[in-house]
TIVO-2410 file (N, C-alpha, C; in nm, 3 decimals):
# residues 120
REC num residu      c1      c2      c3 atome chaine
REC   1      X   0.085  -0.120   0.000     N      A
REC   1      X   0.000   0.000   0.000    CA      A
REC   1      X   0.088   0.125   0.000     C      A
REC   2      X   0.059   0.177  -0.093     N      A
REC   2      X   0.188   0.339  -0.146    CA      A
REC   2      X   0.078   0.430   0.008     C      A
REC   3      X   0.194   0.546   0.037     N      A
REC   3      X   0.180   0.630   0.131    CA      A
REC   3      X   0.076   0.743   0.086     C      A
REC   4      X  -0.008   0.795   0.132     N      A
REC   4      X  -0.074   0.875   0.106    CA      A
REC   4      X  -0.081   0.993   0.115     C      A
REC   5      X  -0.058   1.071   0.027     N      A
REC   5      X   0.013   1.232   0.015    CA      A
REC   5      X  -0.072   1.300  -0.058     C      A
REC   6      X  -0.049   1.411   0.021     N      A
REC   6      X  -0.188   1.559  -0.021    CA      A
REC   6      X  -0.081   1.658  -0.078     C      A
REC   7      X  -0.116   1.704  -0.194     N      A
REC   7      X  -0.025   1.828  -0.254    CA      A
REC   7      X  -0.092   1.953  -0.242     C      A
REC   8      X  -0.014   2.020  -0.238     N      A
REC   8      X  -0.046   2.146  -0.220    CA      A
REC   8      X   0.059   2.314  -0.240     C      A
REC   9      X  -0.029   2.389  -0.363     N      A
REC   9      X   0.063   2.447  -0.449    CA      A
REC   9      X  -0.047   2.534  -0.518     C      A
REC  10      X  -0.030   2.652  -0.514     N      A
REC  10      X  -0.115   2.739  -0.600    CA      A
REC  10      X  -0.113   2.702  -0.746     C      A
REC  11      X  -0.003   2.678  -0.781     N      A
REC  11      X   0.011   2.621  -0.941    CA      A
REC  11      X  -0.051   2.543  -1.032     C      A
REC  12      X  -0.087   2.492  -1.035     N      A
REC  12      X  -0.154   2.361  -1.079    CA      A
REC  12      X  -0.053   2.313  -1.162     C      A
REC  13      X   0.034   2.356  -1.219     N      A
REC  13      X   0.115   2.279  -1.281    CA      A
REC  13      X   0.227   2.187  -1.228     C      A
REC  14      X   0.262   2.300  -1.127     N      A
REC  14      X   0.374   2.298  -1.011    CA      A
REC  14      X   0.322   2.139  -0.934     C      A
REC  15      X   0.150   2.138  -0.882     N      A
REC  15      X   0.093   1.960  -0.824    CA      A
REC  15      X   0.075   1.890  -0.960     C      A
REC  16      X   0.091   1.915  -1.080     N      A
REC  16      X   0.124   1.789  -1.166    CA      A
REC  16      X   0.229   1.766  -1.165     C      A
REC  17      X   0.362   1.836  -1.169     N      A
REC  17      X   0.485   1.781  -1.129    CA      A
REC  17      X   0.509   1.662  -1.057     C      A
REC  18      X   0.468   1.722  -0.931     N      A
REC  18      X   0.525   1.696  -0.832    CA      A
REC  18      X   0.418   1.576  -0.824     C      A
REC  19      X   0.283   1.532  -0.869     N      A
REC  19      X   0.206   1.429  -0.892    CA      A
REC  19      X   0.270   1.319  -0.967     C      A
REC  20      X   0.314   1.374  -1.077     N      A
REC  20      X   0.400   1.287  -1.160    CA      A
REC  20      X   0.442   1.182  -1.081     C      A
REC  21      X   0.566   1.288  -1.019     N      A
REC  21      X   0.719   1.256  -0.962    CA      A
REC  21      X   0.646   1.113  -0.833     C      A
REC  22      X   0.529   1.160  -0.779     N      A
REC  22      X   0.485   1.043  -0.657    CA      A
REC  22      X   0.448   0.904  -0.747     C      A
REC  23      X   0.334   0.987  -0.833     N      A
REC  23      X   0.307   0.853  -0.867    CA      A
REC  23      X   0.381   0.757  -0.900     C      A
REC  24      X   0.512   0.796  -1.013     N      A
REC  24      X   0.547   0.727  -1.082    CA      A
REC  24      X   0.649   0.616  -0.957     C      A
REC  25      X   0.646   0.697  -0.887     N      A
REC  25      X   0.754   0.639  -0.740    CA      A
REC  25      X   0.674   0.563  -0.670     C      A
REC  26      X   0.484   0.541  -0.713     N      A
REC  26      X   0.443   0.431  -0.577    CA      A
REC  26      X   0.374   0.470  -0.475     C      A
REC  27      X   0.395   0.645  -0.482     N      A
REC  27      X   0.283   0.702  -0.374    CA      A
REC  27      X   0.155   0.719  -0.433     C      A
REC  28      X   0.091   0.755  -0.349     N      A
REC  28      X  -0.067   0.758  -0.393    CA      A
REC  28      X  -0.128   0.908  -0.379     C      A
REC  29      X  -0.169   0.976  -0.440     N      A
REC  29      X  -0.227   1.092  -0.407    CA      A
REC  29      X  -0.361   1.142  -0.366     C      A
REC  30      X  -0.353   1.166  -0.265     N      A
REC  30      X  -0.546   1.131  -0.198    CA      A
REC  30      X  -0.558   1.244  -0.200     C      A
REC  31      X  -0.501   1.405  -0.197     N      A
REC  31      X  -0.593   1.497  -0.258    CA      A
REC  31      X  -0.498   1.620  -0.257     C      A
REC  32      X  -0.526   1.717  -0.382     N      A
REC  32      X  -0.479   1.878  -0.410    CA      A
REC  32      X  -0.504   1.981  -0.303     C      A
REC  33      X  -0.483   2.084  -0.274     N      A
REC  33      X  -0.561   2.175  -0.230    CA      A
REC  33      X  -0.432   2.305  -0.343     C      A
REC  34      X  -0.520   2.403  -0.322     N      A
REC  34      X  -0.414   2.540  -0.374    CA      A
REC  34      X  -0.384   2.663  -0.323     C      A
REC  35      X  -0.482   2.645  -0.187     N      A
REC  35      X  -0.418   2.727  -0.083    CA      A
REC  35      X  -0.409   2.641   0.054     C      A
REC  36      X  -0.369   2.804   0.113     N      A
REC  36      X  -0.307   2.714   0.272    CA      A
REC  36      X  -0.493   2.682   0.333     C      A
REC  37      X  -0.575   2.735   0.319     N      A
REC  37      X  -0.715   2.761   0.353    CA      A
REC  37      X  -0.771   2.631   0.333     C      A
REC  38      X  -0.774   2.582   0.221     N      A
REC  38      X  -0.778   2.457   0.173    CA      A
REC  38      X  -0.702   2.343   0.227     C      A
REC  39      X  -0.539   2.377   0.268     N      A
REC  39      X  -0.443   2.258   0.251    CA      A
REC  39      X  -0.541   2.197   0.441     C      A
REC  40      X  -0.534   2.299   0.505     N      A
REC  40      X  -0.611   2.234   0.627    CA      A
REC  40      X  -0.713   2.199   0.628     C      A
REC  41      X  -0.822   2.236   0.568     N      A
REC  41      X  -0.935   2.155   0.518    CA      A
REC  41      X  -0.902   1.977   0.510     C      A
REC  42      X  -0.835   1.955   0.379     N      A
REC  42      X  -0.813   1.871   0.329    CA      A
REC  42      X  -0.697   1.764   0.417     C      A
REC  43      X  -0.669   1.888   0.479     N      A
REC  43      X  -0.586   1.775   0.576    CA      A
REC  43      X  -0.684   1.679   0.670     C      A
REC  44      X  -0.759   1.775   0.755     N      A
REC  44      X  -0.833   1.753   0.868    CA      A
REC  44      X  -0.966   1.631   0.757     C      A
REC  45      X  -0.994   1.643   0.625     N      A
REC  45      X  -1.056   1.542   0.586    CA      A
REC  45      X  -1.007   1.439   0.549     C      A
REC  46      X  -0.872   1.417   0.460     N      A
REC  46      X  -0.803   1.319   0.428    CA      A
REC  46      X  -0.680   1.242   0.527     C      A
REC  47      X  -0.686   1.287   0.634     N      A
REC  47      X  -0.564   1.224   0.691    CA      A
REC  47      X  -0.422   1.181   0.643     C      A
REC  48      X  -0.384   1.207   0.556     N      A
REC  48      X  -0.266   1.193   0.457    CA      A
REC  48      X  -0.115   1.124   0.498     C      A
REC  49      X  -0.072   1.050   0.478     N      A
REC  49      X   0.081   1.024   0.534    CA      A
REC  49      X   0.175   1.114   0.578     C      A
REC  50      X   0.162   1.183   0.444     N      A
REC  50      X   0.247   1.334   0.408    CA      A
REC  50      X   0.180   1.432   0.337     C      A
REC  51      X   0.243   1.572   0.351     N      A
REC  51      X   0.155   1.678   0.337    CA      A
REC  51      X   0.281   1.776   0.249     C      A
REC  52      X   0.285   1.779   0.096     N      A
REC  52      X   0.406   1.904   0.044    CA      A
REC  52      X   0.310   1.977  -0.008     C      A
REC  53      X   0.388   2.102   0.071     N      A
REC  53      X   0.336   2.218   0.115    CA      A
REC  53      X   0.376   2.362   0.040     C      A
REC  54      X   0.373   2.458  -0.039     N      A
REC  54      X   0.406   2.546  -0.098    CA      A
REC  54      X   0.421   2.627   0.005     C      A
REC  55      X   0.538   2.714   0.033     N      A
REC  55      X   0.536   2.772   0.088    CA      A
REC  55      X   0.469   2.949   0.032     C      A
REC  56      X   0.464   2.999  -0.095     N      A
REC  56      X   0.419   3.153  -0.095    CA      A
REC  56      X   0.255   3.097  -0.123     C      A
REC  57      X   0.187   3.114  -0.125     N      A
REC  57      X   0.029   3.066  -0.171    CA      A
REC  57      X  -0.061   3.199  -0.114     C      A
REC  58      X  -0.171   3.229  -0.187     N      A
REC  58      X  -0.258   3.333  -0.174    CA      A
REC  58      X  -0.354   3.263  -0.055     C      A
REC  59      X  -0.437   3.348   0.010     N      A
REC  59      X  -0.538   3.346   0.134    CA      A
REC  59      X  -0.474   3.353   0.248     C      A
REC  60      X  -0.398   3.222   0.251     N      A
REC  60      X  -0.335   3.186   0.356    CA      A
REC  60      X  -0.167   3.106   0.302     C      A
REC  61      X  -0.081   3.172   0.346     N      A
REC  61      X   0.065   3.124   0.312    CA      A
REC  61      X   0.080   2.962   0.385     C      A
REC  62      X   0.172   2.897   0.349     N      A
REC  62      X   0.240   2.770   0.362    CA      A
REC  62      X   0.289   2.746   0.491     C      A
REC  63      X   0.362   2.858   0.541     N      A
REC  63      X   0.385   2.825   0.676    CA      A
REC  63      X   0.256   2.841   0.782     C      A
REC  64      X   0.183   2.943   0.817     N      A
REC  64      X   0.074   2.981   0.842    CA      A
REC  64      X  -0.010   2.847   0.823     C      A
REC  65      X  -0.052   2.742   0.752     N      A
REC  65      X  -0.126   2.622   0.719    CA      A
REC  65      X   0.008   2.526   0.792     C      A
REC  66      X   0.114   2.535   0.788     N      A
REC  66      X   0.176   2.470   0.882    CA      A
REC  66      X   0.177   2.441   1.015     C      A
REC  67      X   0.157   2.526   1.025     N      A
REC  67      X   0.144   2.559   1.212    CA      A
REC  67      X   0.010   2.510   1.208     C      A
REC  68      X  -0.099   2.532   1.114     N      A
REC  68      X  -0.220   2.495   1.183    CA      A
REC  68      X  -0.297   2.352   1.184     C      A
REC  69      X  -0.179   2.275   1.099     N      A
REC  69      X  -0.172   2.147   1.054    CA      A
REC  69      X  -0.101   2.067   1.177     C      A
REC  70      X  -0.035   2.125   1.213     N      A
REC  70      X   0.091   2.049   1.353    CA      A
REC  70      X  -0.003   2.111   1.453     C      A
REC  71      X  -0.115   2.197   1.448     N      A
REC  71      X  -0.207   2.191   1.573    CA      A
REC  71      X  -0.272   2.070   1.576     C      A
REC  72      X  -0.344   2.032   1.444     N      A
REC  72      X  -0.439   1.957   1.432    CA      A
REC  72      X  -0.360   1.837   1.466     C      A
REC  73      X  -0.220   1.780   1.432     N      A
REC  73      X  -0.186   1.674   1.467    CA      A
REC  73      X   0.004   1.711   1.434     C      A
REC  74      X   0.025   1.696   1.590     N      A
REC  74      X   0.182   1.735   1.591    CA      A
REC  74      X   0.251   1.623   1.548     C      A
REC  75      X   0.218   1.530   1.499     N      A
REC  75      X   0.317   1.420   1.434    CA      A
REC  75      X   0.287   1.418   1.275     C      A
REC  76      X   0.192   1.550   1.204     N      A
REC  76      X   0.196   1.577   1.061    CA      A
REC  76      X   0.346   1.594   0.994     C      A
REC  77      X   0.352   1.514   0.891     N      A
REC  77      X   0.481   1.504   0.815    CA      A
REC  77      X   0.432   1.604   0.723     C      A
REC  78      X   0.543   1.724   0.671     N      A
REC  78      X   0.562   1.812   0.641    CA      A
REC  78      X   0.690   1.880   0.553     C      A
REC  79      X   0.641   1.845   0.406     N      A
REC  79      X   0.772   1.906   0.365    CA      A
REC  79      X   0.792   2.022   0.262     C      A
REC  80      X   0.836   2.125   0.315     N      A
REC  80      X   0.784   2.266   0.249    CA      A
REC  80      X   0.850   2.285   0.081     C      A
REC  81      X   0.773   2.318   0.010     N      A
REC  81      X   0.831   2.356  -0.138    CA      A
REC  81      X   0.896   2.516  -0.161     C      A
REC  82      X   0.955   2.556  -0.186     N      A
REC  82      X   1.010   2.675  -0.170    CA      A
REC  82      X   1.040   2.709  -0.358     C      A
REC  83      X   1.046   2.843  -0.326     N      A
REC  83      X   1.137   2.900  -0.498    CA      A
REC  83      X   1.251   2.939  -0.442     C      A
REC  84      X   1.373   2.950  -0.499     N      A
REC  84      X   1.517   2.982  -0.455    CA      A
REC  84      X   1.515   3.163  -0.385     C      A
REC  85      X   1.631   3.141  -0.296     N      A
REC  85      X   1.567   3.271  -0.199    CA      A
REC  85      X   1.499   3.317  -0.124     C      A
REC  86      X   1.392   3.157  -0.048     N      A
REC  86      X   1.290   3.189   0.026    CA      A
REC  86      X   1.368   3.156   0.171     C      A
REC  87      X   1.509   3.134   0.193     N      A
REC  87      X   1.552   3.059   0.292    CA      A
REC  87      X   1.547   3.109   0.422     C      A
REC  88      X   1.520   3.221   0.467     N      A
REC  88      X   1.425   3.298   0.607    CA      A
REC  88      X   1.314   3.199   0.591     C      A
REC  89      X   1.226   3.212   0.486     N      A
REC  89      X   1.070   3.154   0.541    CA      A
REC  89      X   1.123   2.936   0.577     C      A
REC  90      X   1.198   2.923   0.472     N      A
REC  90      X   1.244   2.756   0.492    CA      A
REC  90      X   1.282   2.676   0.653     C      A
REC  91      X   1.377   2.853   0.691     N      A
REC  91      X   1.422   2.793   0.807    CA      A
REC  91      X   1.307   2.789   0.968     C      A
REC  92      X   1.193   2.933   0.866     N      A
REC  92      X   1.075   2.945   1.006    CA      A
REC  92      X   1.036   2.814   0.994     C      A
REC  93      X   1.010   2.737   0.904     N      A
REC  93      X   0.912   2.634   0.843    CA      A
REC  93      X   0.991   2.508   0.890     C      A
REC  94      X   1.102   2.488   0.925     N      A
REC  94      X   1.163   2.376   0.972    CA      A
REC  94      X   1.133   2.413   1.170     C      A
REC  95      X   1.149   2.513   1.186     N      A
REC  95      X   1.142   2.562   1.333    CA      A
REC  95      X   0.994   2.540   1.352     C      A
REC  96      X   0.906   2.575   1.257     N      A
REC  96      X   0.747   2.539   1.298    CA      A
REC  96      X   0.714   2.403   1.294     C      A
REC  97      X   0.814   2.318   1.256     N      A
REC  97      X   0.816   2.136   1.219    CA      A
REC  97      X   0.811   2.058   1.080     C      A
REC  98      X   0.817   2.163   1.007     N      A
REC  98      X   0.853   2.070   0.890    CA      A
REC  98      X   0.957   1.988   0.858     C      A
REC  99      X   0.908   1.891   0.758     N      A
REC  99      X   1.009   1.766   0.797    CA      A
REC  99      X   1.189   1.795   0.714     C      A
REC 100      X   1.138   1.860   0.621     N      A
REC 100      X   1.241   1.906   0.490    CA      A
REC 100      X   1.167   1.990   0.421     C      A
REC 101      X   1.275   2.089   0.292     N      A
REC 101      X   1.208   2.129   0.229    CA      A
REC 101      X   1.220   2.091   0.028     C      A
REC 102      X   1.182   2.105  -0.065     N      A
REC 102      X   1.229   2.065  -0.153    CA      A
REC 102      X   1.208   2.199  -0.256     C      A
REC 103      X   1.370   2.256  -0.290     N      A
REC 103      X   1.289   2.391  -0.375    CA      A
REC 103      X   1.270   2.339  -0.537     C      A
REC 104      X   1.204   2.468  -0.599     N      A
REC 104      X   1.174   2.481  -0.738    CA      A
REC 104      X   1.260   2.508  -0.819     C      A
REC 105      X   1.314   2.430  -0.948     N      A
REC 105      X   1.215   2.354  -1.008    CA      A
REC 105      X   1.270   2.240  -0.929     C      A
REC 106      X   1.163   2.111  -0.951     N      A
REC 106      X   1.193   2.003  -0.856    CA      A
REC 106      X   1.281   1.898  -0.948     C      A
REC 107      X   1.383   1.862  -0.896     N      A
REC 107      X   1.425   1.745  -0.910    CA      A
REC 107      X   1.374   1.606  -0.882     C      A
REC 108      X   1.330   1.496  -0.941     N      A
REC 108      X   1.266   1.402  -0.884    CA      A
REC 108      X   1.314   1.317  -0.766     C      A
REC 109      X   1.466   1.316  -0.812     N      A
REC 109      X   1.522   1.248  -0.712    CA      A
REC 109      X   1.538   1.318  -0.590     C      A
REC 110      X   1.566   1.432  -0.608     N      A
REC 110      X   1.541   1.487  -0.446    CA      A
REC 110      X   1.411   1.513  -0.368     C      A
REC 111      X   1.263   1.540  -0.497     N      A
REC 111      X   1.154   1.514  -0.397    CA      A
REC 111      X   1.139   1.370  -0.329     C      A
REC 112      X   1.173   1.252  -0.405     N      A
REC 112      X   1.176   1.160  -0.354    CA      A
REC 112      X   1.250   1.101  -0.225     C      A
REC 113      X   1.350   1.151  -0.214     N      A
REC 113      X   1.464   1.166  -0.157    CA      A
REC 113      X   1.393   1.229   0.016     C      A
REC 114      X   1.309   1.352  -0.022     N      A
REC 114      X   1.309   1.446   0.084    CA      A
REC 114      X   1.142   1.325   0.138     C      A
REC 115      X   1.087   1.275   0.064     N      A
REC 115      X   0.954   1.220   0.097    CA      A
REC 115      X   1.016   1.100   0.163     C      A
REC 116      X   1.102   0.996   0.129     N      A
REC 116      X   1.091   0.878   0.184    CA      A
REC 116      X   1.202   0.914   0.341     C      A
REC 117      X   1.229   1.012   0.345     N      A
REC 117      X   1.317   1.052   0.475    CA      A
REC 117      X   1.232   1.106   0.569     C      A
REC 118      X   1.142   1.181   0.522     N      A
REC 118      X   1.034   1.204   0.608    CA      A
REC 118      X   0.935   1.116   0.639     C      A
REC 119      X   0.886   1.017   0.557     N      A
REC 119      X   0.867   0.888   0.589    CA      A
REC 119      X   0.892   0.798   0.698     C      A
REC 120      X   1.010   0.790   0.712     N      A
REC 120      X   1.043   0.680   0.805    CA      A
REC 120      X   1.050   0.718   0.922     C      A
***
C-alpha cells in the first residue's frame, strides 16, 4: 500500500509535477488543495501520510497552514516547497516542524529523496 500524500501548491502545474514525480515512485495521491485555507481543510478530511506544502500561496501562506496542521496533529509530516531565496521563510518552516524542504524547479530524485526521509 503506497503512502498517502496531499499536494499542495497554488500552481496547478507545479501539483502535476510533483504528482508525476509520486506517482510514478508508488505514492498515492489522496488529494490537491491550492491554498493554505484549503491545505487544512483537506488535511483535517483526508488524513494523509504526508503533506508538500508550498510555501508563498494566496489566502493563507504555507507556513501559516503549517502551524495549523501540527495543531491539528503534531506528528503531521511536512515538507515545504520553496522557490530559490525563500531561505528565512524555509528555516521558520523547519522551526514550525517541517520535515524538509524541496525547492523549485523540482528534481525528482530529491523530492523523492526528501519524501521517503520524512517517511520513516
Amino acid at each position: 500500500m503506497g503512502k498517502r500524500i496531499l499536494i499542495v501548491d497554488d500552481a496547478a502545474f507545479m501539483r502535476m509535477m510533483i504528482k508525476d514525480i509520486l506517482v510514478k515512485n508508488g505514492y498515492e495521491v489522496v488529494g490537491e488543495a491550492q491554498d493554505g485555507v484549503q491545505a487544512v481543510e483537506k488535511y483535517e478530511e483526508l488524513t494523509p501520510d504526508l503533506v508538500t506544502l508550498d510555501i508563498t500561496m494566496p489566502e493563507k501562506d504555507g507556513i501559516t497552514a503549517l502551524k495549523e496542521i501540527k495543531a491539528i496533529n503534531p506528528d503531521a509530516k511536512i515538507i515545504m516547497c520553496s522557490a530559490m531565496g525563500q531561505q528565512a521563510m524555509v528555516i521558520d518552516a523547519i522551526q514550525a516542524g517541517a520535515k524538509d524542504f524541496i525547492v523549485k524547479p523540482f528534481q525528482a530524485d530529491r523530492v523523492i529523496e526528501a519524501i521517503q526521509k520524512a517517511l520513516d
